[in-house]
N, C-alpha and C positions, 0 to 999 in steps of 0.2 A: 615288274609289270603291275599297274594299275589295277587292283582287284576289283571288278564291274559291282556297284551296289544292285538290289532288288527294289522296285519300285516303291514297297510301303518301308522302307528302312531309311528314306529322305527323311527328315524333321518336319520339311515344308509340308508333305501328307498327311502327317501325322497332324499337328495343327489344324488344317485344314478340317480333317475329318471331326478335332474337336469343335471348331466352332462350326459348322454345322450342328450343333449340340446344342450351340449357343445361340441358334439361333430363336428356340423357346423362352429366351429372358426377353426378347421385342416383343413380345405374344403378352407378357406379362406386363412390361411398359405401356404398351396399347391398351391396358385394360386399368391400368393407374390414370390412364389420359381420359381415358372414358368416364371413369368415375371423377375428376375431377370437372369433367363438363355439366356432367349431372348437378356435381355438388352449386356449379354456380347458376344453373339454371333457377335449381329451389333457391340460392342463398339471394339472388334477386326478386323470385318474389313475394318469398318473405322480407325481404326487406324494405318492398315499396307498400305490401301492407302497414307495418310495424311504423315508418313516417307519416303516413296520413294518420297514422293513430295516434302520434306524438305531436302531428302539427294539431291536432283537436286541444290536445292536453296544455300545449303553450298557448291557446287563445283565451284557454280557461282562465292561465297563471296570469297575463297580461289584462285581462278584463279585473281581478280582484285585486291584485296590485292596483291598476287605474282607478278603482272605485277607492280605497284605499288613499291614494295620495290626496283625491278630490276631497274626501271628510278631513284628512289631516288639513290641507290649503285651510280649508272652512275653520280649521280650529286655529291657527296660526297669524293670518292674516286679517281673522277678524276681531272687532272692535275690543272686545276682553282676553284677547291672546295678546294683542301687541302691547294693552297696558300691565298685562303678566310681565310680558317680556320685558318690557320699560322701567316698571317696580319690582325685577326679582330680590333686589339688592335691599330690601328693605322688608326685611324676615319679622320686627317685632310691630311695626305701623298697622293701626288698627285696619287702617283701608287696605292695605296688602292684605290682611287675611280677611277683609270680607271681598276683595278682587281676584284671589286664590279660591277661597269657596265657588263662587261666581264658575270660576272657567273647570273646576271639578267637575257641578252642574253638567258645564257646558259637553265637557268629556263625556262625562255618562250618557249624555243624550247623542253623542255619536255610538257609543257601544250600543246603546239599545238599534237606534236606527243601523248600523251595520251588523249585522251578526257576524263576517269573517275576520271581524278584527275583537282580539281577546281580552288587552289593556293597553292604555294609552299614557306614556310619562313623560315628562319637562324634568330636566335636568339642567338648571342652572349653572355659571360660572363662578359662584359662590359657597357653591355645592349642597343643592337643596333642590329635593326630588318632590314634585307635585303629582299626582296620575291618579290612576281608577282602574279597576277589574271588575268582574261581576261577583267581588266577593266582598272588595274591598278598597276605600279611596286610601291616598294617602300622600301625607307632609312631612317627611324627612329631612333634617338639617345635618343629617350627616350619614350618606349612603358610600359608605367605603366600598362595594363592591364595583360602584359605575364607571369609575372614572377609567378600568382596566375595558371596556368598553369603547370609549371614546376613538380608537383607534383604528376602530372598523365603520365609523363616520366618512359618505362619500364626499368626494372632491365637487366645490363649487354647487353648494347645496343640493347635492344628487343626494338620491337612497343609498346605501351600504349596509347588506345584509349578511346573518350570522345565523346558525342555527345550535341546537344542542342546550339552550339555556331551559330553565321551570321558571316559573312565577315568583319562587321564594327566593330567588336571584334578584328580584326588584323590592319584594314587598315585606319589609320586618316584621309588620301585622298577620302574615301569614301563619296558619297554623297546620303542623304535622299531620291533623286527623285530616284536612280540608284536599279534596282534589288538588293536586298539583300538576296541572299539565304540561308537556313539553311544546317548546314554543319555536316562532322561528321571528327572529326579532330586525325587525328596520329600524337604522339609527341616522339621524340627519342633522347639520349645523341648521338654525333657527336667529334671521339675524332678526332686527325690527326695520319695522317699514321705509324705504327711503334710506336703510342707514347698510352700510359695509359691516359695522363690527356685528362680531357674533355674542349672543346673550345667552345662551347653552341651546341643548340638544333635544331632540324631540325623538321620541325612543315608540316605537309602534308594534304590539307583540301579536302573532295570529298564532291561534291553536294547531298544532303541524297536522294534528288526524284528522281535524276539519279541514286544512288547507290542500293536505293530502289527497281526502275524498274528492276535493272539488276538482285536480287535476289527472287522479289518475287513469291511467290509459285502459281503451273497453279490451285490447290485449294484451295485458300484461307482460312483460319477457321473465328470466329467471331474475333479472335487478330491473326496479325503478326508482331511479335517484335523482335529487333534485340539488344542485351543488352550486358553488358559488363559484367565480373564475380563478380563485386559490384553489380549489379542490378541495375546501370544507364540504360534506354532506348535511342539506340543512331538514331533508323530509327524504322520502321514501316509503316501498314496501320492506326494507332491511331497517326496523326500530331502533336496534343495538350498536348499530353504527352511525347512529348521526350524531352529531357532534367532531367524526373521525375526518381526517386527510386522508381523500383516494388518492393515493400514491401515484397510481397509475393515468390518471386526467390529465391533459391538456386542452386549458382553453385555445378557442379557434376563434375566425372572425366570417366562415366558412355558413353558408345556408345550413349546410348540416355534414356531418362527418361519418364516412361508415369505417371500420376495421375490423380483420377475424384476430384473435389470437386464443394461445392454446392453454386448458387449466386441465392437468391430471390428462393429454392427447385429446382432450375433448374440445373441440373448436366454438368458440366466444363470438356470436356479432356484437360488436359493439357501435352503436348506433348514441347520436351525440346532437343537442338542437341548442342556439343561444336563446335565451327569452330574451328581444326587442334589446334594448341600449340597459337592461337591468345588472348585467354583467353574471345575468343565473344563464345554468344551462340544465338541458333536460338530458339526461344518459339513459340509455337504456339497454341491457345488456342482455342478452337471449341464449341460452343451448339451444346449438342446433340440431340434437341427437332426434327429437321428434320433427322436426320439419323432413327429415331425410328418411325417416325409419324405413317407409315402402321401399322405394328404390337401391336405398343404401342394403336391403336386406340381398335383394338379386345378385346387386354389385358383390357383396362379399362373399356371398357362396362361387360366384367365377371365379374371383379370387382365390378362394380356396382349391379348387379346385385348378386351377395351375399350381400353386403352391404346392402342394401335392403331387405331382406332376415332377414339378423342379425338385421337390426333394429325393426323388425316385431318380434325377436325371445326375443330381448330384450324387449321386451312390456308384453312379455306374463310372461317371466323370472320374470321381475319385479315385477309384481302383485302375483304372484307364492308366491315369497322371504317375501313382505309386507306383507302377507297372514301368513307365515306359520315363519316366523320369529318376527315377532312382539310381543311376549315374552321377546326377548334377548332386542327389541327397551324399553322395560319398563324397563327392569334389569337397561342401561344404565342410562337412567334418574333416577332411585332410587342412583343407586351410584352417580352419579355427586352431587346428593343432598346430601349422606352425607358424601363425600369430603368439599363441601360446608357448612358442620357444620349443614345441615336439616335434621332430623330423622324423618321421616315421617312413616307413618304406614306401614310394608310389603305388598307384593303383594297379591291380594285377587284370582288372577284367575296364574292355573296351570296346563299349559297343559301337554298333557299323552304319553310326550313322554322324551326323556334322556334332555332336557329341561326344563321339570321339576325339574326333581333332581335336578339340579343346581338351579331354582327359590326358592324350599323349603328351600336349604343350603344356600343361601344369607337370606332367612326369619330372619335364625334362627342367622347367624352371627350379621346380626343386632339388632337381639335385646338382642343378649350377649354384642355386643358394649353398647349399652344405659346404660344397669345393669353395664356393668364396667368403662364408664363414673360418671356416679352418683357413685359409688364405693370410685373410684378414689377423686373425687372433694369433697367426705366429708371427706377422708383421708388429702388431702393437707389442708382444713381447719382446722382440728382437730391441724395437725403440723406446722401450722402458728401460730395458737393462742397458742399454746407449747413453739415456738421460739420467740415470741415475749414476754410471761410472765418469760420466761427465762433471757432478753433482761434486762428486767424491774427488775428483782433481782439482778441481777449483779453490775448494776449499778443503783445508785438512787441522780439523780442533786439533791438533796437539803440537803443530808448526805454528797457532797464533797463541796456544799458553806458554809453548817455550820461550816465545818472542816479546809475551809480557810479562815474565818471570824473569828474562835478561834486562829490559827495562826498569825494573822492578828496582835489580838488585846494584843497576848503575845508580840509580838515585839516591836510593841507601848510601850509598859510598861521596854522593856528592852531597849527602844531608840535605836534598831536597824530600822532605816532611810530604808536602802537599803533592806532590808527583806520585809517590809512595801510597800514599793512601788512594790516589786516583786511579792508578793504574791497578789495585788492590777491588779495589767498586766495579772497576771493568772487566775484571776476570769474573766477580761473584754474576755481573750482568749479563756474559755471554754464558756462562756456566750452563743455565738451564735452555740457551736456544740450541747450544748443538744436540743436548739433548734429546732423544725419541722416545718419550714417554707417556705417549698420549696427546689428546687436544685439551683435555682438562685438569686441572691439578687445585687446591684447595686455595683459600680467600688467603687463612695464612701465607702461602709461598706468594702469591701476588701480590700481598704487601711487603715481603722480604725481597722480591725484587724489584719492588719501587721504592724501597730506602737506597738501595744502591743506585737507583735511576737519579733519585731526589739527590742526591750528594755529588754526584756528578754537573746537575745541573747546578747546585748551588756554587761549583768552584765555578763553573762556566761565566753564571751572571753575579759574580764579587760576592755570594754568601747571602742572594736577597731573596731566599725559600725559604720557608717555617711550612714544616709538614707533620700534622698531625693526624693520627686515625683513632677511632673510635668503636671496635670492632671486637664484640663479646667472643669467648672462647664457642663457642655453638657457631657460629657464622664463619670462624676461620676454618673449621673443619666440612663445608660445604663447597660443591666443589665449580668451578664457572672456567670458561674456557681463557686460555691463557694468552697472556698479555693485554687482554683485554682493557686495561685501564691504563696502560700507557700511554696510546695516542690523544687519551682525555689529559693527562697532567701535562703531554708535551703541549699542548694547545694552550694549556694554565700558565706554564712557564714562558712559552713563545711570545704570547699577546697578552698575554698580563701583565708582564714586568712593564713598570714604570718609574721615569726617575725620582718621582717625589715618594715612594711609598715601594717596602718591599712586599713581596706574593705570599700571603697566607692561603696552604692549601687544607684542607681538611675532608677525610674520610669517613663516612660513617656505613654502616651495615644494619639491615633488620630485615624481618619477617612480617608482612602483609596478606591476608589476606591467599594461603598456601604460598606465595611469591618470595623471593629475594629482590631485597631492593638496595643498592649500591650507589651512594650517592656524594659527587664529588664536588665541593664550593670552595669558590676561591672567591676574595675581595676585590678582582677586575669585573667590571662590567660591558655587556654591550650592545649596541645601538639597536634603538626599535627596527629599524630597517634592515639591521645587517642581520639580527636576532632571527628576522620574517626571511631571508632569504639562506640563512641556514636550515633553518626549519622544513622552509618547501625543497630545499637539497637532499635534506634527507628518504624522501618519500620516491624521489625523481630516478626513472633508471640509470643514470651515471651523474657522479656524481660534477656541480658546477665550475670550470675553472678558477672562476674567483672566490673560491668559498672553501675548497682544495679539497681531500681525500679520507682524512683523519677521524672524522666523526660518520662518516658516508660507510667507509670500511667496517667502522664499529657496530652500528646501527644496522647493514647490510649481511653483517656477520651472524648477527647476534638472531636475525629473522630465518636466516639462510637453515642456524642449526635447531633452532627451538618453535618457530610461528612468529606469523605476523602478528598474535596478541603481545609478542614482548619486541625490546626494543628501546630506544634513547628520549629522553623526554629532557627541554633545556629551557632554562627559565634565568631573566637579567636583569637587575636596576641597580639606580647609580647607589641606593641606600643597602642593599640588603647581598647587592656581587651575582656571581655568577653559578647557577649550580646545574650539573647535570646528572641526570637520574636515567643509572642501568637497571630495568625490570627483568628478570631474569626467573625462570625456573626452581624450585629449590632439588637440588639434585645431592645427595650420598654416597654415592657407589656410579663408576664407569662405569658404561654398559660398553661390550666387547666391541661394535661398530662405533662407538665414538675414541675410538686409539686406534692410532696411526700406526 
């Protein structure tokens, strides 16, 4: 008979009664939403401040720039700029240097008349620097530093500006004791009147703390930066970084750009303006910890104050959970154990609720696993000792030496020499397979039984093997798994033999690098393609029919017992043959799991 449960011993009430529990995490949510409304409320209207105050600051930039291009036009396109430009090429003509003085002059009396512009230089295509500062004019025939310059010249005689350079970047005349101020420099192609080709560069430098003053905003944020569409920094209130790449900038094409993002949890507006077709833009980037303080202070004490709450809820929850879940904490520990191969007795306590079910049904799973373990493992036994007495009738070592021990001594009797000897190679060749010795045996034995392989094959193809090995006393006493170099000499002997030329094979041994490296060449070679399609054979999970088994097995073997860093390496031309190279371990001593 169906034993009746008690109403709170269902699961389903139990749950229930926890999320009722849970229902103070939405209480907390509500108050994250909350303060999220708040934060955009301030973050909008500090932010429609913070643009009118930046669109002030770009009418500034765009008005001294303008003034700016209108004194250069004036120095450029007038009467003594364009016969500068026309006669740069003519550095020693008495009239070049009093039409050079002339347009110096002429420079100075734009510096004075503009104050926001700091020096002004002509940079030839001959490379001859003309210009003027308030310190100092100057004639240069050879300004190595400008031409790295030239690169930030805009397209289609626009401006192209740069920041982070001093004055003593232009002027050699410059001296160390003399103010050096940092600049923010415009560089422009300069053609002549009427003509396409370009006669050099017109270089216009403004003092950045003056240029600064004149644009910077009546609110400052934490950054105000003035940047180029590379994300050069060319001014600013951050001095130490101009010259740098904001990493973080992207130019826009955009009236203006806002984004928040997070430095140290503290949230960034980042606020972004183009100046006009100049390709500058104005950044401006603010903490918002003061814009928020008032409100943000009410918000976090509610906050806390659920927080508090919930951790109080979570104490009780918890011991709830430990309490009334700790059934499912056993489950977990029995299965871990027989994952781990421990079959340990089932659970003895079961509680009375859908919990249980599941603790009886694991019981009972386990100990059908046990009964079909023990099942299983006297069945493999039964078929082990099947396959192995099968093994043993098939074949029987002492019914095929008998067999070539009578062969043997027929040919003896018939004076066949070469029979005698052959049959003599094939007893020494199967010798070691009936053997059960292990999977490894030393460099030595593997070349004692590839002399006997090699002389077999030599009677096979009329005597046209020469095998030689090269293999110091230290490396035949190391030990590499057995047979291992057969299926490479069968391959030598198979597809190497040719009729114009017999197979030289040759063996050599060494120490690389802690490694054994075993390496087998023969004077066949082969084709770049077939070479490319062995290669990719060996790497491939089965090996390709047309490419066969013999070096697949090798190579497959060889990773199977040591790692994929070791393994067959094979290399071919028609001049230098054929050689393949086993990387191997260096190993001394079996270890108990490598014998069979």
């Amino acid at each position: 008979m169906k034993k009746k449960r008690r109403l709170f011993t269902h699961l389903n009430i139990q749950m229930a009664a926890f999320f009722l529990a849970a229902n103070f995490i939405f209480l907390l949510i509500a108050s994250a939403l909350y303060y999220q409304w708040a934060f955009h409320i301030l973050l909008e209207d500090g932010e429609k401040l913070h643009i009118q105050s930046m669109q002030q600051s770009k009418h500034r930039i765009e008005q001294t720039l303008e003034e700016a291009d209108k004194a250069v036009s004036l120095l450029i396109y007038g009467n003594i700029g364009q016969k500068t430009l026309a006669h740069s090429g003519d550095k020693t003509d008495i009239d070049s240097i009093l039409l050079y003085r002339s347009y110096l002059e002429q420079v100075s009396g734009i510096l004075r008349s503009y104050s926001s512009i700091y020096s002004i230089y002509f940079y030839t295509s001959d490379n001859l620097l003309i210009g003027s500062s308030p310190l100092h004019t100057c004639i240069n025939d050879d300004p190595a530093s400008i031409p790295s310059l030239l690169k930030y010249a805009g397209k289609n005689n626009s401006w192209g500006i740069i920041g982070g350079l001093r004055e003593d970047f232009f002027n050699p005349l410059f001296n160390k004791d003399e103010v050096n101020p940092r600049l923010i420099t415009m560089i422009r192609r300069s053609p002549v009147f009427h003509s396409g080709v370009i006669y050099g560069y017109i270089i216009v430098n403004f003092q950045e703390d003056r240029f600064y003053d004149a644009f910077q905003a009546e609110l400052p944020g934490e950054e105000l930066l003035l940047l180029t569409s590379g994300g050069m920094i060319i001014s600013g209130n951050r001095k130490n970084r101009i010259g740098e790449l904001d990493t973080g900038f992207q130019a826009h094409k955009n009236e203006y750009t806002s984004e928040i993002t997070y430095e140290k949890h503290i949230p960034i507006l980042n606020l972004s303006i183009p100046i006009s077709d100049t390709g500058l833009f104005l950044v401006n980037r603010i903490r918002l910890e003061e814009l928020m303080a008032g409100r943000r202070e009410i918000i976090l004490k509610i906050i806390a104050t659920l927080i508090l709450e919930s951790l109080c809820m979570l104490v009780v929850v918890s011991l709830w959970l430990r309490i009334k879940l700790y059934p499912i904490k056993e489950l977990t520990g029995k299965m871990d154990e027989i994952k781990n191969g421990c079959f340990t007795p089932p659970l003895k306590k079961v509680p009375e609720n859908e919990l249980g079910i599941l603790v009886e049904s694991f019981n009972q799973m386990s100990i059908s696993i046990v009964e079909l373990m023990d099942k299983n493992e006297q069945i493999y036994r039964q078929k082990t000792e099947q396959e192995l007495q099968a093994l043993r009738a098939q074949l029987n070592p002492h019914f095929i030496y008998n067999t070539l021990n009578t062969i043997k001594w027929m040919a003896v009797m018939e004076n066949a020499d070469n029979i005698t000897e052959c049959i003599t190679a094939l007893g020494c060749l199967l010798e070691p397979i009936f053997k059960s010795d292990g999977q490894l045996w030393q460099v030595g034995n593997e070349i004692d039984y590839l002399q006997n392989y090699i002389k077999i094959m030599g009677w096979r193809y009329g005597n046209t093997c020469r095998f030689c090995c090269h293999i110091t006393d230290t490396c035949r006493e190391f030990l590499i798994p057995r047979f291992i170099l057969q299926p490479i000499i069968e391959n030598s002997t198979t597809h190497g033999i040719r009729k114009d030329k017999s197979i030289q094979i040759d063996i050599t041994c060494r120490e690389e690098k802690c490694r054994l490296l075993l390496c087998v060449h023969d004077n066949g070679n082969i084709s770049p393609e077939r070479l490319q399609k062995i290669v990719l054979s060996l790497d491939s999970p089965a090996p390709a029919p047309s490419i066969g088994v013999g070096l697949f097995n090798v190579n497959r073997r060889i990773k199977l017992n040591f790692g994929e860093e070791y393994g067959l390496h094979i290399t071919s031309s028609p001049w230098l043959g054929t050689e393949v190279t086993l990387t191997l371990p260096i190993i001394t001593k079996e270890e108990p799991n490598e014998t069979s």
